[in-house]
C-alpha positions in Angstrom: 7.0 -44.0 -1.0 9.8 -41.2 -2.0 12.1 -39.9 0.2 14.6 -37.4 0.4 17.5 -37.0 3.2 18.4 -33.4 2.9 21.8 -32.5 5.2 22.2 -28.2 5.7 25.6 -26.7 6.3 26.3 -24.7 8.9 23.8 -22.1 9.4 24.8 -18.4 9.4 25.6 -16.9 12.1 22.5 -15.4 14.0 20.1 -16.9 11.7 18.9 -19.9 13.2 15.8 -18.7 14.4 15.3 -17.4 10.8 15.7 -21.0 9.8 13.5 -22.6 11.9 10.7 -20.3 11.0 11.6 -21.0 7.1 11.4 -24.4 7.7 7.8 -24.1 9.0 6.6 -21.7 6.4 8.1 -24.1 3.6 6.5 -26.7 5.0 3.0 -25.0 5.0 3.4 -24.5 1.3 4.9 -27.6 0.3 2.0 -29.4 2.4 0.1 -27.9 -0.2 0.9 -30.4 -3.0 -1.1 -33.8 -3.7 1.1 -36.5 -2.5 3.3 -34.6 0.1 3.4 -37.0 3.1 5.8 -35.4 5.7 8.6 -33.0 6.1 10.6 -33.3 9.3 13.7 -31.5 10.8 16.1 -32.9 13.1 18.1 -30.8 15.0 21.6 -31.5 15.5 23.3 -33.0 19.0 26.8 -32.2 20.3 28.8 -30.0 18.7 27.3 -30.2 15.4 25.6 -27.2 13.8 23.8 -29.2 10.8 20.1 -29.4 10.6 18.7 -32.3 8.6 15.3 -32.5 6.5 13.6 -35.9 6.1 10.8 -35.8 3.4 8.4 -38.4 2.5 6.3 -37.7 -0.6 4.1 -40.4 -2.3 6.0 -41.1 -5.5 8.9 -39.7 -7.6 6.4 -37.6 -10.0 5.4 -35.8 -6.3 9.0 -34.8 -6.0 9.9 -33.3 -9.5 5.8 -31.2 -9.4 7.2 -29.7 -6.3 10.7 -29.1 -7.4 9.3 -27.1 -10.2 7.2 -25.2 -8.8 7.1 -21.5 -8.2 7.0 -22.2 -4.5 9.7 -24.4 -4.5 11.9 -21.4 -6.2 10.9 -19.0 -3.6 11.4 -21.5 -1.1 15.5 -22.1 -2.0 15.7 -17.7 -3.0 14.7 -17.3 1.0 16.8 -20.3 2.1 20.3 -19.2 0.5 20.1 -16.0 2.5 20.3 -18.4 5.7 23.2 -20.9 4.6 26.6 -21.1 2.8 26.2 -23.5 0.4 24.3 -25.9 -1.3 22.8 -28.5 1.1 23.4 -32.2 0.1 20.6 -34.1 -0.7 19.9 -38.0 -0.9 17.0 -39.9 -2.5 15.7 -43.3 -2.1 12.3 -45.7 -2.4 11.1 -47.2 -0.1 11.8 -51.1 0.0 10.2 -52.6 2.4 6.5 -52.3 4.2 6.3 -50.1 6.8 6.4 -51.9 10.3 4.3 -49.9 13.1 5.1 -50.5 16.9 2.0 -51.9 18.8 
């Protein structure tokens, strides 16, 4: 499994609802692609304004298909209009089994 830790700035003022509906309608789209596991957002606690994405995708190769893509372009051209710089983002395979609570 691939995943990617992805850790917004500050959002712009009056545009978090704008974000959370972007996040939704990227999701739709990336859910799209063969491989695409999950996408979540966690919202931020306490005084912190940063929104963070956790995305599971089946393999590297799922990653760079969807980074390519036309959608994924649209999807950061809509997303710069909501933030003030570049989010920071973090990849990693998975190195153990998953363990499921009973």
């Amino acid at each position: 499994m691939f995943v990617g830790i992805i850790e917004f700035p500050k959002i712009k003022q009056g545009k978090n609802n704008d974000f959370l509906k972007w996040f939704e309608w990227s999701n739709s789209e990336f859910a799209k692609f063969d491989g695409f596991i999950s996408r979540k957002l966690l919202q931020p606690m306490g005084n912190s304004q940063k929104y963070t994405i956790i995305l599971e995708l089946k393999d590297e190769s799922t990653h760079r298909e969807i980074h390519q893509s036309p959608v994924h372009q649209k999807m950061f051209s809509r997303l710069v209009e909501l933030i003030d710089c570049i989010p920071n983002k973090s990849f990693f395979e998975l190195a153990s089994p998953l363990i499921q609570a009973k």
